[in-house]
C-alpha positions as CSV (number, residue, x, y, z in Angstrom):
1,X,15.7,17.9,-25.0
2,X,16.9,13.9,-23.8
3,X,14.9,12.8,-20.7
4,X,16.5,14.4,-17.6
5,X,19.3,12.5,-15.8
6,X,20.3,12.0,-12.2
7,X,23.3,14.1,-13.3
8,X,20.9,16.7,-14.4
9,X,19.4,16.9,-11.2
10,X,22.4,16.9,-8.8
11,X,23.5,19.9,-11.0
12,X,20.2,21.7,-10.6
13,X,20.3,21.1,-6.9
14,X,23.9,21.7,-6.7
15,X,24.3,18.4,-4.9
16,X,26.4,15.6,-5.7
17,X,24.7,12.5,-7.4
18,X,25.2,10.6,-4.6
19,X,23.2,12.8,-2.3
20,X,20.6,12.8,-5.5
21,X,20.4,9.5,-4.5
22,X,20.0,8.9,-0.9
23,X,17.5,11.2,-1.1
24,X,15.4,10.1,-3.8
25,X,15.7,6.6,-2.5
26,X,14.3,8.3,0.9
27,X,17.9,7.4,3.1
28,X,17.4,9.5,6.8
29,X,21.4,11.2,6.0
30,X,20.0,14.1,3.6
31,X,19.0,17.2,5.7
32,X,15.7,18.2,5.0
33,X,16.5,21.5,3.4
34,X,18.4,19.4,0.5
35,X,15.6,16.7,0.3
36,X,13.0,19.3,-0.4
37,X,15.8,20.8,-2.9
38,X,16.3,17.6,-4.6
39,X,12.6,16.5,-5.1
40,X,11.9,20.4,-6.5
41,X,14.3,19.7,-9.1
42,X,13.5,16.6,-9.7
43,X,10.0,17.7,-10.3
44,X,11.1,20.6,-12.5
45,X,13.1,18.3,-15.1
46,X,10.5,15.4,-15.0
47,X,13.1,13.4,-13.7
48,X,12.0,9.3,-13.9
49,X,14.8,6.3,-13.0
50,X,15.7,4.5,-15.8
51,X,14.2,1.1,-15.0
52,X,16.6,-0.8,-17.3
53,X,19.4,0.6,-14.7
54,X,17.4,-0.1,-11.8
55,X,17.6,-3.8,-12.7
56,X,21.2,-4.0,-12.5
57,X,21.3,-2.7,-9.2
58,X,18.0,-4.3,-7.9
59,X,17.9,-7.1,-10.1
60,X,14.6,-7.1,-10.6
61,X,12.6,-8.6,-8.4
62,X,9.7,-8.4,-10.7
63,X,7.3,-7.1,-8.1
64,X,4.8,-4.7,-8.2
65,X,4.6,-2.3,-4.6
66,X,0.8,-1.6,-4.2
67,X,-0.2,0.9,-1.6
68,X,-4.2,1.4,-1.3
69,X,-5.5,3.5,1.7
70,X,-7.8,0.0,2.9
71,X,-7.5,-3.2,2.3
72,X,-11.1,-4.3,3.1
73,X,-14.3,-3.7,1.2
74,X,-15.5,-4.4,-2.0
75,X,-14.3,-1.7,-3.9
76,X,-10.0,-2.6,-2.7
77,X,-11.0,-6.3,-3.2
78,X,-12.2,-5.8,-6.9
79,X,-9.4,-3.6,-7.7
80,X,-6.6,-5.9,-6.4
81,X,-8.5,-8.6,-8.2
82,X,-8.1,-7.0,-11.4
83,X,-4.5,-5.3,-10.8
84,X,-3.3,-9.3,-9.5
85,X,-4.6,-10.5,-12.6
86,X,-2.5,-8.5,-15.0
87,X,0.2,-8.7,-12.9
88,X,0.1,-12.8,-13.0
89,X,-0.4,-12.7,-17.0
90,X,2.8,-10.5,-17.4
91,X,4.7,-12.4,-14.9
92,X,4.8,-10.3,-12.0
93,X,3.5,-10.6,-8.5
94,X,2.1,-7.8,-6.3
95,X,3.3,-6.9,-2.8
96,X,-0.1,-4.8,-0.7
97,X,0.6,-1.9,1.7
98,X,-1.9,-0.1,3.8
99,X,-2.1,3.3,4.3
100,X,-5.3,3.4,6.7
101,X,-5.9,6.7,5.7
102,X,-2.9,8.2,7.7
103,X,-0.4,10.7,6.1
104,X,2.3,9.7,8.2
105,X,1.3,5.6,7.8
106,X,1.4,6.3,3.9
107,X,5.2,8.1,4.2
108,X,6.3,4.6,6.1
109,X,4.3,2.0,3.6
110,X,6.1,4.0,0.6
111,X,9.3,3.7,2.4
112,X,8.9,-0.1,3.1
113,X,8.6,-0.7,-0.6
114,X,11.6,0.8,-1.6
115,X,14.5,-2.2,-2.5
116,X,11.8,-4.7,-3.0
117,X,9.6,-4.3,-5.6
118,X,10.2,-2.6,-9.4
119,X,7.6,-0.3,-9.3
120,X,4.5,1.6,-7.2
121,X,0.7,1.4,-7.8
122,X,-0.4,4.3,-5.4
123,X,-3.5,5.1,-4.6
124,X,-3.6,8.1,-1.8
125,X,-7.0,9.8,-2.6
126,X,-6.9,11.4,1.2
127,X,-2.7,12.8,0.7
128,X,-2.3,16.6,-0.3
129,X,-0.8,17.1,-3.2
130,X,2.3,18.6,-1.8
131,X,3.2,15.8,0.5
132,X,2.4,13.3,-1.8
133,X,4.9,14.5,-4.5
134,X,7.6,15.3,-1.5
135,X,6.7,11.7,0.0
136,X,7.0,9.2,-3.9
137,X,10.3,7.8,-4.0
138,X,11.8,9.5,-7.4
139,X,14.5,6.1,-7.8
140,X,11.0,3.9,-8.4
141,X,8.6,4.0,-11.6
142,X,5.3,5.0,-10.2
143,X,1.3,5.2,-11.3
144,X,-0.8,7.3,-9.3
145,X,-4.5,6.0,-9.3
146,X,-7.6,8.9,-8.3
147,X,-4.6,11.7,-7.4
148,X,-7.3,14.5,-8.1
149,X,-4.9,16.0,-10.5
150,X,-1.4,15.2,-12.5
151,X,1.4,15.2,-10.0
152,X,5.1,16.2,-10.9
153,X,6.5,13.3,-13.6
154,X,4.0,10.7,-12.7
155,X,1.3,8.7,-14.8
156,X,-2.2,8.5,-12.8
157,X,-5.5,6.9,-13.6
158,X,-8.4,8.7,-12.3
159,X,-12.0,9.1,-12.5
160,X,-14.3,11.6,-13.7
161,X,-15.9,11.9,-10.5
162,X,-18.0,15.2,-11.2
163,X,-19.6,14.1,-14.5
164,X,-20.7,10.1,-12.0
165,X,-22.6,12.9,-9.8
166,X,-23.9,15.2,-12.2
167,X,-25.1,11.9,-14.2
168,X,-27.0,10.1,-11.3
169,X,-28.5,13.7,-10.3
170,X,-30.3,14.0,-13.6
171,X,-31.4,10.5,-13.6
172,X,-32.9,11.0,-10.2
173,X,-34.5,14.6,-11.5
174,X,-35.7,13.0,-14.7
175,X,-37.5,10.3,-12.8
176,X,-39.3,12.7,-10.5
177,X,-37.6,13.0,-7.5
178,X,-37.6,16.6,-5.7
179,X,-36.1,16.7,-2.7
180,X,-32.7,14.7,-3.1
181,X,-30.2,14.1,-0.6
182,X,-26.0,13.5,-1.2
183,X,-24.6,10.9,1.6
184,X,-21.1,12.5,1.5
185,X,-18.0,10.8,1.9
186,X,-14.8,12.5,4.3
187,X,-14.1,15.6,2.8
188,X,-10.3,14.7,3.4
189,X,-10.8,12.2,0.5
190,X,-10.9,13.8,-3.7
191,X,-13.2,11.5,-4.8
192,X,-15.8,12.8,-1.9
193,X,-14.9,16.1,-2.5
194,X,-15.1,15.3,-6.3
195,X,-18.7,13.6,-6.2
196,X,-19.9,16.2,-3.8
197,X,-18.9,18.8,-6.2
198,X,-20.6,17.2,-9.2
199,X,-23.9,16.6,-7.0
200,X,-23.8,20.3,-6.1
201,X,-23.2,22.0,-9.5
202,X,-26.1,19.7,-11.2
203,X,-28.6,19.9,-8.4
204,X,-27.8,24.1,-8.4
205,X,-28.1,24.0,-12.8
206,X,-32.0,22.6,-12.0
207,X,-32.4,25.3,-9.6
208,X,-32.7,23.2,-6.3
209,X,-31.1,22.7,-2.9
210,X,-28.2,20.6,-2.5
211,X,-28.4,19.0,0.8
212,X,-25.4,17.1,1.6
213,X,-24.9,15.1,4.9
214,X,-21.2,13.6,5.2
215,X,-20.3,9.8,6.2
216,X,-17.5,8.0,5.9
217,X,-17.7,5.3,3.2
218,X,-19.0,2.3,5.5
219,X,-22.1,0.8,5.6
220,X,-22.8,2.7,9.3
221,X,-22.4,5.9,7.8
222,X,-25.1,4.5,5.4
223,X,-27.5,3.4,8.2
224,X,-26.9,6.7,10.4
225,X,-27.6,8.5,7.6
226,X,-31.0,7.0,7.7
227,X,-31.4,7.2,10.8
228,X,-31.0,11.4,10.5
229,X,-32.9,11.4,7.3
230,X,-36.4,9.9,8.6
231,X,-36.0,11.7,12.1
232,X,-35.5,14.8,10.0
233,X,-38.8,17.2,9.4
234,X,-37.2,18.5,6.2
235,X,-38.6,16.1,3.0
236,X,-36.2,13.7,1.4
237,X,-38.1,11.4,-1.4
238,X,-34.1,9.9,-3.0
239,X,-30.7,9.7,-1.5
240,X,-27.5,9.6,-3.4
241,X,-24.4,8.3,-1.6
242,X,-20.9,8.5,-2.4
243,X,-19.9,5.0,-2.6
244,X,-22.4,2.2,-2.8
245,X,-21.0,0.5,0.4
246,X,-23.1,3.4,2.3
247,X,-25.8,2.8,-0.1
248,X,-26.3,-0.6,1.5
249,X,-26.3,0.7,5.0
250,X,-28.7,3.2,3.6
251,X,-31.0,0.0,2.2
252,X,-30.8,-2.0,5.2
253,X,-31.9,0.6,7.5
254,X,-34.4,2.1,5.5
255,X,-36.1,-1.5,4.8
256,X,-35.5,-2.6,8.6
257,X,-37.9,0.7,9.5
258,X,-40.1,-0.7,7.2
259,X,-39.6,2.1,4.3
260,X,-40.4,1.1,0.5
261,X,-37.4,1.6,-1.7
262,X,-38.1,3.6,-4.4
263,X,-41.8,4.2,-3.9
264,X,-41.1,6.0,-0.2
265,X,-37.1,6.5,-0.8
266,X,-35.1,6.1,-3.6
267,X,-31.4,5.2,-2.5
268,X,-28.3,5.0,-5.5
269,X,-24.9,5.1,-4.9
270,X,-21.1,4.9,-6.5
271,X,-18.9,2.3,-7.9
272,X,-21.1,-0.9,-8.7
273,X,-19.1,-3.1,-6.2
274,X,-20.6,-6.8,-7.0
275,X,-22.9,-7.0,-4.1
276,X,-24.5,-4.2,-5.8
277,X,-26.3,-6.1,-8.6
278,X,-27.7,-8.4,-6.0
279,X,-29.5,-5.6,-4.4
280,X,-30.2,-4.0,-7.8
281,X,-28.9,-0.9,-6.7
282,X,-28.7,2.0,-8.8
283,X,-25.1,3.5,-8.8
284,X,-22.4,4.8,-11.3
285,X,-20.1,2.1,-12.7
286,X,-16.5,2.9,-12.2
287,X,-15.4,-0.8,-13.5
288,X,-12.7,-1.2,-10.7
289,X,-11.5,-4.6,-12.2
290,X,-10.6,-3.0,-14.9
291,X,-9.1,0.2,-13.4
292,X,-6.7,-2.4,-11.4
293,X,-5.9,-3.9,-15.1
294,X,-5.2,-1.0,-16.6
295,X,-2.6,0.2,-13.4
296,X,-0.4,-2.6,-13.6
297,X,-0.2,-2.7,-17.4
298,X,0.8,1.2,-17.4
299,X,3.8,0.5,-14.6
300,X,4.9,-2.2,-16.6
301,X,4.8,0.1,-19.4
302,X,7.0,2.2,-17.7
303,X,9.0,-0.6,-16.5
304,X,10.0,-2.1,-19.8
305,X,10.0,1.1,-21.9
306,X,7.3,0.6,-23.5
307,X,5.2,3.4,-22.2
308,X,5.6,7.1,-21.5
309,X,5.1,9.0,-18.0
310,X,3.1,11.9,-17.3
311,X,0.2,11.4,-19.0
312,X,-3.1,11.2,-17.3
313,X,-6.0,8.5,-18.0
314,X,-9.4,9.7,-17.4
315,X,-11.7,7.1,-16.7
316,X,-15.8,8.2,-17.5
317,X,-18.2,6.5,-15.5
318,X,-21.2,4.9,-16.7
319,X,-24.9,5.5,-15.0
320,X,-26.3,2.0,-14.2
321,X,-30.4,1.9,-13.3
322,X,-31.8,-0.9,-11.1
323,X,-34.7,-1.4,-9.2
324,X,-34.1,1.1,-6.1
325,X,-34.7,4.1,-8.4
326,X,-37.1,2.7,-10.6
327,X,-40.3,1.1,-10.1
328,X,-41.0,-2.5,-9.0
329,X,-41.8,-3.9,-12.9
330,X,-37.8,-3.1,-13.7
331,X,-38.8,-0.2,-16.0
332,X,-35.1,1.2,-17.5
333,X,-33.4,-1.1,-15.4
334,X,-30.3,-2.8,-16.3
């Protein structure tokens, strides 16, 4: 079977094509009934805009829509850094959106891409499934970046969350460390959920207790954190947080109350932001520069026809081992 049509979807919905339309393009004069219709069917042919006719009516404005729930922090900077530089090299430029980690501000940044760019890098970690799918505008090629799992028609690019965790918690086991804390992030957010997952299965395969406190991804979740952790009676001898920006809340609080890191605490983290090989933190490498990269050049893909949609890129992460989880000479560190 051809790649499904608008045609083929007003038919499925028993709508006309022009309703197909306003609704996939997200126009307020479709009841919601026939929306929801429309979008089901739309997900059930793996319906995608032909970008070739989207030019004639758009004419191309060769942008790139990029919706990220922040636009501060290390981890959004390095991947905008990498996404604007294959954008620039392919002769596009990128338009930013934030989300703020609000369904209903991620429904309106979506919305107030639509007739200005080509094409949507989304990355919605915190969205349900569900809305997410009902919420993508159908009449724009999109790639989904750390969805949790392939949604409907569209490409993502995701992590392998679980396997970061379950790496950095044998590290830590292997280098003699008992009682071992996970600095969680929201639990509204897959990645979080993901790593907390992967620290919980490893810790429970070596037979021992997975404590987990939860933060929020900032540095002052980091610094609370430690803050419960030494006031605490129960024993904590390594911490691993979710994202390395915790990890340096973590550092500065623990060092501030005049804690050795490793010998009293060992402290790791998630990402390998830049700042992180200053502090020589141990953390999992995501390589978000290239993560960006790798976005823009699959929506182009999709944009010129030379790509396919639907298929999901798993990205592994690599175990990185600096000085706060190994001893002062550098011993295994990289």
């Amino acid at each position: 079977m051809g790649q499904a049509t608008i045609r083929d979807v007003a038919r499925k919905a028993e709508v006309s094509v022009a309703s197909v339309s306003r609704a996939l393009n997200g126009l307020s004069n479709v009841r919601p009934e026939t929306r929801a219709r429309i979008v089901a069917a739309a997900q059930d042919l793996g319906y995608v805009p032909h970008a070739g006719a989207r030019s004639l009516s758009l004419a191309r404005a060769h942008a790139i829509g990029v919706v990220l729930p922040d636009l501060h922090g290390e981890f959004f900077s390095e991947c905008v850094r990498g996404m604007d530089r294959e954008a620039r090299r392919r002769g596009y430029l990128l338009l930013l959106s934030n989300m703020h980690d609000e369904r209903d501000q991620a429904v309106e940044a979506l919305r107030a891409m639509r007739g200005r760019v080509d094409g949507l890098l989304v990355m919605a970690p915190h969205i349900e499934q569900d809305v997410l799918a009902a919420t993508l505008p159908h009449s724009l090629p999109t790639v989904l970046i750390n969805s949790p799992t392939p949604i409907g028609p569209w490409p993502s690019l995701r992590i392998d969350n679980h396997a970061g965790a379950a790496a950095m918690v044998r590290h830590l086991i292997e280098n003699g460390f008992r009682n071992i804390v996970h600095l969680s992030g929201p639990q509204t957010n897959v990645d979080a959920r993901q790593r907390a997952e992967g620290f919980r299965r490893e810790m429970e395969r070596h037979g021992r207790e997975a404590r987990i406190i939860e933060g929020n991804f900032t540095e002052e979740a980091g610094e609370e954190a430690a803050q419960t952790i030494m006031a605490s009676s129960e024993p904590c001898d390594a911490v691993f947080a979710a994202n390395d920006m915790m990890a340096i809340g973590l550092l500065h609080a623990l060092r501030t109350a005049g804690k050795r890191v490793p010998e009293d605490i060992a402290v790791s983290g998630f990402d390998d932001v830049p700042l992180a090989r200053y502090l020589a933190l141990t953390t999992v490498r995501v390589r978000i520069a290239e993560m960006g990269e790798r976005a823009v050049a699959r929506l182009i893909g999709l944009l010129e026809g030379t790509s396919a949609g639907g298929e999901s890129d798993v990205q592994m992460p690599e175990l990185i081992v600096r000085a706060t989880t190994s001893p002062a000479d550098g011993t295994g560190a990289k």
